[in-house]
MIDREN-310911 format. One line per field, with one value per atom (N, C-alpha, C): atom name; x, y, z; residue in one letter; residue number from 0. Coordinates in Angstrom, 1 decimal, padded with zeros to 4 digits. Layout:
N
seza [CA_...]
xx [X_...]
yy [Y_...]
zz [Z_...]
torvex [A_...]
rotor [NUM_...]
REM end
This chain:
102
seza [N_CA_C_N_CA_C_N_CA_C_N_CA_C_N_CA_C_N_CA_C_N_CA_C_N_CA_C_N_CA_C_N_CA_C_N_CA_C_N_CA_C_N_CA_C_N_CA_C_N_CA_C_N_CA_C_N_CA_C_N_CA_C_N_CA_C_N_CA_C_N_CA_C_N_CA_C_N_CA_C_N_CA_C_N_CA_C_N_CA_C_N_CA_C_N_CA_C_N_CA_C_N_CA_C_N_CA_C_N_CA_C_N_CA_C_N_CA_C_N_CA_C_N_CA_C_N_CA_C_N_CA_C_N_CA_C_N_CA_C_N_CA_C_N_CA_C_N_CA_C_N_CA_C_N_CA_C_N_CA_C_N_CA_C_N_CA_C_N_CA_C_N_CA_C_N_CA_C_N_CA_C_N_CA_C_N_CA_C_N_CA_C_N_CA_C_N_CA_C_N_CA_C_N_CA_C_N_CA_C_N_CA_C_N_CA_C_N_CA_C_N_CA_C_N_CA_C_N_CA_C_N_CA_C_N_CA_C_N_CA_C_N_CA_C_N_CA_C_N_CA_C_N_CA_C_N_CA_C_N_CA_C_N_CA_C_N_CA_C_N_CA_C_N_CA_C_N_CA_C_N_CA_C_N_CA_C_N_CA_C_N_CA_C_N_CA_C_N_CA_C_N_CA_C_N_CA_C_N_CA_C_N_CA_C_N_CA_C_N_CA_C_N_CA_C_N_CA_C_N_CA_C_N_CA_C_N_CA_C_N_CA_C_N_CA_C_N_CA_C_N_CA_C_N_CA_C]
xx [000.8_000.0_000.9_001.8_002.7_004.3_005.0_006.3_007.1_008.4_009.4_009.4_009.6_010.5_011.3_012.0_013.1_012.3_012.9_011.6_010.4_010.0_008.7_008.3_007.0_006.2_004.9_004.7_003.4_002.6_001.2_000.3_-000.9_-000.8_-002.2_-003.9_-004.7_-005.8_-006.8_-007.9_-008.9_-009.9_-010.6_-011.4_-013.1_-014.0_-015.2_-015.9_-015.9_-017.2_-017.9_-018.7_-019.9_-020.5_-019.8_-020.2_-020.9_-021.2_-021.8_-020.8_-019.8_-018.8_-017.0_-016.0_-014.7_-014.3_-013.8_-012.8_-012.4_-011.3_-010.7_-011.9_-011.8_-013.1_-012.3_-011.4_-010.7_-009.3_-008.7_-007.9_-008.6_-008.1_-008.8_-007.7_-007.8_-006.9_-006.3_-005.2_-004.0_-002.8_-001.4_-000.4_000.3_000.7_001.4_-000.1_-000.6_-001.9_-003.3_-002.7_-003.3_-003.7_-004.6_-005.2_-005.7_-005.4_-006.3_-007.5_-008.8_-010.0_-010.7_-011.2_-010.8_-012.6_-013.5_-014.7_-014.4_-014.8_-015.1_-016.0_-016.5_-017.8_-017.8_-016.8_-017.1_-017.5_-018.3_-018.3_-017.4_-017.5_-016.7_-016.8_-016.7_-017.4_-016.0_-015.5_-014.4_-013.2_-012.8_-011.6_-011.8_-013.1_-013.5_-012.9_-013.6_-012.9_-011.5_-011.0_-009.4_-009.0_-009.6_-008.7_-009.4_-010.8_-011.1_-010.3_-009.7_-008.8_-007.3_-006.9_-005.6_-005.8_-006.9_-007.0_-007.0_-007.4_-007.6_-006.6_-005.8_-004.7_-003.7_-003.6_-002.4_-003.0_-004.5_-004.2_-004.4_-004.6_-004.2_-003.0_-002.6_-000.4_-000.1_-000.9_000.1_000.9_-000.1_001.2_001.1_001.3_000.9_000.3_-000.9_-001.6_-000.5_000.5_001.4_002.3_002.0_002.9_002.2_001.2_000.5_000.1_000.6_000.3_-000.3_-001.1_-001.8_-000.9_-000.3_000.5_-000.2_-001.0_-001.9_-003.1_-003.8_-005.3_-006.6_-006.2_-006.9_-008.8_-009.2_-010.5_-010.5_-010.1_-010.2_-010.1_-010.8_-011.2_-009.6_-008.9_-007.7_-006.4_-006.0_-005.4_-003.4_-002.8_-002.1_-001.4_-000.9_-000.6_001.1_001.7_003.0_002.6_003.3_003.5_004.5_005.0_006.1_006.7_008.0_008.9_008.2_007.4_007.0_007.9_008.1_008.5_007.4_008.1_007.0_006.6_007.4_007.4_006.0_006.4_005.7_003.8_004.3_002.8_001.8_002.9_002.5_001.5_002.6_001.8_000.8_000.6_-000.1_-002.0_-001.8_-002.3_-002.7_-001.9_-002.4_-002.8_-002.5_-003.4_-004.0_-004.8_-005.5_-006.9_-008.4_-009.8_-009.7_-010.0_-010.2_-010.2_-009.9_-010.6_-011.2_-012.3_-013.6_-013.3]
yy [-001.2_000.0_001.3_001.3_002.5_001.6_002.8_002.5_003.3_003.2_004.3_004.2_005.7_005.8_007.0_007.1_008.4_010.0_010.4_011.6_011.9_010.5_010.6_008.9_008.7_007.6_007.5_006.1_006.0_005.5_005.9_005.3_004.4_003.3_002.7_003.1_003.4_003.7_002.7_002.4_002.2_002.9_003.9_005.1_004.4_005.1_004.4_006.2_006.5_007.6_007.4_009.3_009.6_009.3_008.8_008.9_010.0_009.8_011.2_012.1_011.3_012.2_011.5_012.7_012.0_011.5_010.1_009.9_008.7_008.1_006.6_006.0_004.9_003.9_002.3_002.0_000.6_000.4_-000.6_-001.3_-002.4_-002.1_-002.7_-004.2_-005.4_-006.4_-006.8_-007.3_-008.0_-007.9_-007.5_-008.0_-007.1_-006.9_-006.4_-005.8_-006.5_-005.9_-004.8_-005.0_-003.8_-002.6_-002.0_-000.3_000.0_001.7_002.3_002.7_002.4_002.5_003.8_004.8_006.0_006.2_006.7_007.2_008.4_008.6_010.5_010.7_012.0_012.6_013.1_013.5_013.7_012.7_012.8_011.9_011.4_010.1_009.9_010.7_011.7_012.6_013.6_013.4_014.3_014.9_013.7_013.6_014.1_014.6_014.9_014.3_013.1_012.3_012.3_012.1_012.1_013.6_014.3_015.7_015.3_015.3_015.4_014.5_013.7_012.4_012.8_013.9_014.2_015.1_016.2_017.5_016.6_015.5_015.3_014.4_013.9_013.6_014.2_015.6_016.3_017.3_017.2_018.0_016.8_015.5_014.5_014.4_014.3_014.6_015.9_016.9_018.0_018.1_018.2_018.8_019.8_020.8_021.5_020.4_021.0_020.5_019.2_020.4_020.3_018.9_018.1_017.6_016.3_015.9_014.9_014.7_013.5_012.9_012.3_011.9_010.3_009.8_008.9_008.1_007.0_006.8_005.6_005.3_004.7_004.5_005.7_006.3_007.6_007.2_006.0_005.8_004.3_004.3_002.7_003.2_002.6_002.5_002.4_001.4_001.2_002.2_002.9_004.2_004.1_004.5_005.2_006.3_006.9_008.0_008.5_009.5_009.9_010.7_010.6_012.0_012.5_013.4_014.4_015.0_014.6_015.0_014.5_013.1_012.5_011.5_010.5_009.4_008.0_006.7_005.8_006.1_006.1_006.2_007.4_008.6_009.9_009.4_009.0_008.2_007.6_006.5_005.6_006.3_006.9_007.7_008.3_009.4_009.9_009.0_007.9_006.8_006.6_006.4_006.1_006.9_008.3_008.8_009.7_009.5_010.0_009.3_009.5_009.0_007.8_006.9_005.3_005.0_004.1_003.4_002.2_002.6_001.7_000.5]
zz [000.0_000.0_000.0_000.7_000.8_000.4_-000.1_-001.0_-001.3_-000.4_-000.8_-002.0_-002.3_-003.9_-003.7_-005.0_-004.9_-004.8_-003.9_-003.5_-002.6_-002.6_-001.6_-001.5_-001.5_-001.2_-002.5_-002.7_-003.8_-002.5_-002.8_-002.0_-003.3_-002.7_-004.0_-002.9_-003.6_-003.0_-004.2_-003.1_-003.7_-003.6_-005.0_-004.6_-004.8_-004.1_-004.1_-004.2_-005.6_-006.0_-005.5_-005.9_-005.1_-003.8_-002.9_-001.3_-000.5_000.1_001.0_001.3_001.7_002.2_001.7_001.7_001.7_002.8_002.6_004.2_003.8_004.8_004.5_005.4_004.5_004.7_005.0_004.5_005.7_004.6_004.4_003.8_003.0_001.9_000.9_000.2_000.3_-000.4_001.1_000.8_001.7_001.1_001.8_001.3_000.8_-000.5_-001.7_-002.0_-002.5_-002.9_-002.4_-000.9_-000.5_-000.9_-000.6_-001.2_000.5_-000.1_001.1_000.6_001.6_000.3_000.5_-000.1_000.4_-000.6_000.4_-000.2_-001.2_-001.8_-001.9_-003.0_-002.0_-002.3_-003.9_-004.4_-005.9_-006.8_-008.1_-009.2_-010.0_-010.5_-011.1_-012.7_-012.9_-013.9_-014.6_-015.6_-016.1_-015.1_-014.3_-014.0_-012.3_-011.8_-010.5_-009.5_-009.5_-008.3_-007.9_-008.9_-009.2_-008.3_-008.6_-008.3_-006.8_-006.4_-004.9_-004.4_-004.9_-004.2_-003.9_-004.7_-004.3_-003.4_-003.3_-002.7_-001.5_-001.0_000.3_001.1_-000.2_000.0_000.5_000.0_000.1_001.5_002.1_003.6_004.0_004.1_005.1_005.3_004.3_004.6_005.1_005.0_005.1_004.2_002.9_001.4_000.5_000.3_-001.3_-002.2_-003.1_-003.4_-004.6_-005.3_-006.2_-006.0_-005.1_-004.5_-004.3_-004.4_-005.0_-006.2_-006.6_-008.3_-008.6_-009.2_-009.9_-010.6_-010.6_-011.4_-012.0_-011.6_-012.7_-011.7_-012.6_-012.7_-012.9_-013.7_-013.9_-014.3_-014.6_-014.9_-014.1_-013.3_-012.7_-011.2_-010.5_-009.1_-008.2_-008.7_-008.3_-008.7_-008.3_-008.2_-007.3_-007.9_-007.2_-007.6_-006.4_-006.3_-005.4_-006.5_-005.9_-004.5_-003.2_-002.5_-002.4_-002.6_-002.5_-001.4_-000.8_000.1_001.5_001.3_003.0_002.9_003.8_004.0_004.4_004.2_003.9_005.6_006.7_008.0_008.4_007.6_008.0_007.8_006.5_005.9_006.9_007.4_008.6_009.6_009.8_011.1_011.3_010.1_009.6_009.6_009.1_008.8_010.0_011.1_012.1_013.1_013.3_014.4_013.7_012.2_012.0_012.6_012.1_012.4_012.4_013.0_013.0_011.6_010.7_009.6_009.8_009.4_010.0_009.1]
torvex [X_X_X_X_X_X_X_X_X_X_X_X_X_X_X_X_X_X_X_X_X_X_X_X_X_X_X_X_X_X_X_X_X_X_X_X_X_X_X_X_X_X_X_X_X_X_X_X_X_X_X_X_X_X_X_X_X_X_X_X_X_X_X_X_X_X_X_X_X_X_X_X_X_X_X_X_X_X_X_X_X_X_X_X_X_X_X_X_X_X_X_X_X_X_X_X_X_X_X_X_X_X_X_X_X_X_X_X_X_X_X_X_X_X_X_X_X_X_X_X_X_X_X_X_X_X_X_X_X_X_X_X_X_X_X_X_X_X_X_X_X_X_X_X_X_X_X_X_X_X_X_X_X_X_X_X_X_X_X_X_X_X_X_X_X_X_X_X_X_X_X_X_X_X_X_X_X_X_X_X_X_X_X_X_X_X_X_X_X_X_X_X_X_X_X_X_X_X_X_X_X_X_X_X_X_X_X_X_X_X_X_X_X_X_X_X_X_X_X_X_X_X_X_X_X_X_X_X_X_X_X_X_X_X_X_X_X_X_X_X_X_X_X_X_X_X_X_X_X_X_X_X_X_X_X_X_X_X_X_X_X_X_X_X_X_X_X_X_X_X_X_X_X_X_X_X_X_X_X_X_X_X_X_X_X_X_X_X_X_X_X_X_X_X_X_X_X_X_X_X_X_X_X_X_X_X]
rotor [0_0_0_1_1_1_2_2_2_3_3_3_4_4_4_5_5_5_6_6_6_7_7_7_8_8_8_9_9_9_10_10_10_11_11_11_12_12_12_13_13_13_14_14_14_15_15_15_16_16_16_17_17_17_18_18_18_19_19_19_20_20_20_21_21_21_22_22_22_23_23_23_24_24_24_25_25_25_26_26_26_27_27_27_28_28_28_29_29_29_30_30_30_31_31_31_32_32_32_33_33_33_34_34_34_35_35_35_36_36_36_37_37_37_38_38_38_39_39_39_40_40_40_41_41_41_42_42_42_43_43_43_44_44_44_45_45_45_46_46_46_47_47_47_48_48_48_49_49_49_50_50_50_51_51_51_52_52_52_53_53_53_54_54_54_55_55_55_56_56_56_57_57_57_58_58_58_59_59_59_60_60_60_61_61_61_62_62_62_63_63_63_64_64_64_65_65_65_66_66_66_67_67_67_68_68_68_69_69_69_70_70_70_71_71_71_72_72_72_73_73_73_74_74_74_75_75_75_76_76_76_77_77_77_78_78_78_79_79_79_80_80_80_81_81_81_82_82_82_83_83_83_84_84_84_85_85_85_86_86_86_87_87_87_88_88_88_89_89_89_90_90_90_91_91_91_92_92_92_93_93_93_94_94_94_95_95_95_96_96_96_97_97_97_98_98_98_99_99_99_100_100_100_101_101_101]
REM end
């Protein structure tokens, strides 16, 4: 789910459109194959979701918006994404004293 790389960390998410609301919603898979599964309130409608996915990304981290990427899955539920100047460690953490994931 989370993955050093040079620079920062890739996070794989699994996004679940049009929800009532944004927020992480649990871990999605096992393993290697893990996703974080991540509601959000936008449509999957001309690239929406995608952008509400990073915007919420980058204040869960604490990032300029600039500083989160889509690196693939741009029309597929299964997604990941670069973050910019965190560590897989910072991620972690982050991860974890944030809201419960239900």
């Amino acid at each position: 789910m989370i993955r050093a790389v040079a620079g920062g960390v890739t996070l794989a998410v699994r996004a679940q459109p049009g929800a009532k609301r944004t927020a992480i919603i649990a871990v999605y898979g096992e393993g290697a194959a893990a996703q974080l599964k991540i509601a959000v309130q936008a449509p999957p409608v001309e690239g929406r979701a995608n952008l509400a996915l990073a915007e919420f990304l980058a204040e869960k981290f604490g990032l300029p918006k600039n500083r989160v990427e889509l690196v693939s899955g741009e029309s597929s539920r299964s997604k990941l994404f670069l973050l910019r100047g965190v560590t897989a460690e910072q991620v972690r953490l982050k991860l974890e004293s944030g809201p419960a994931v239900k």
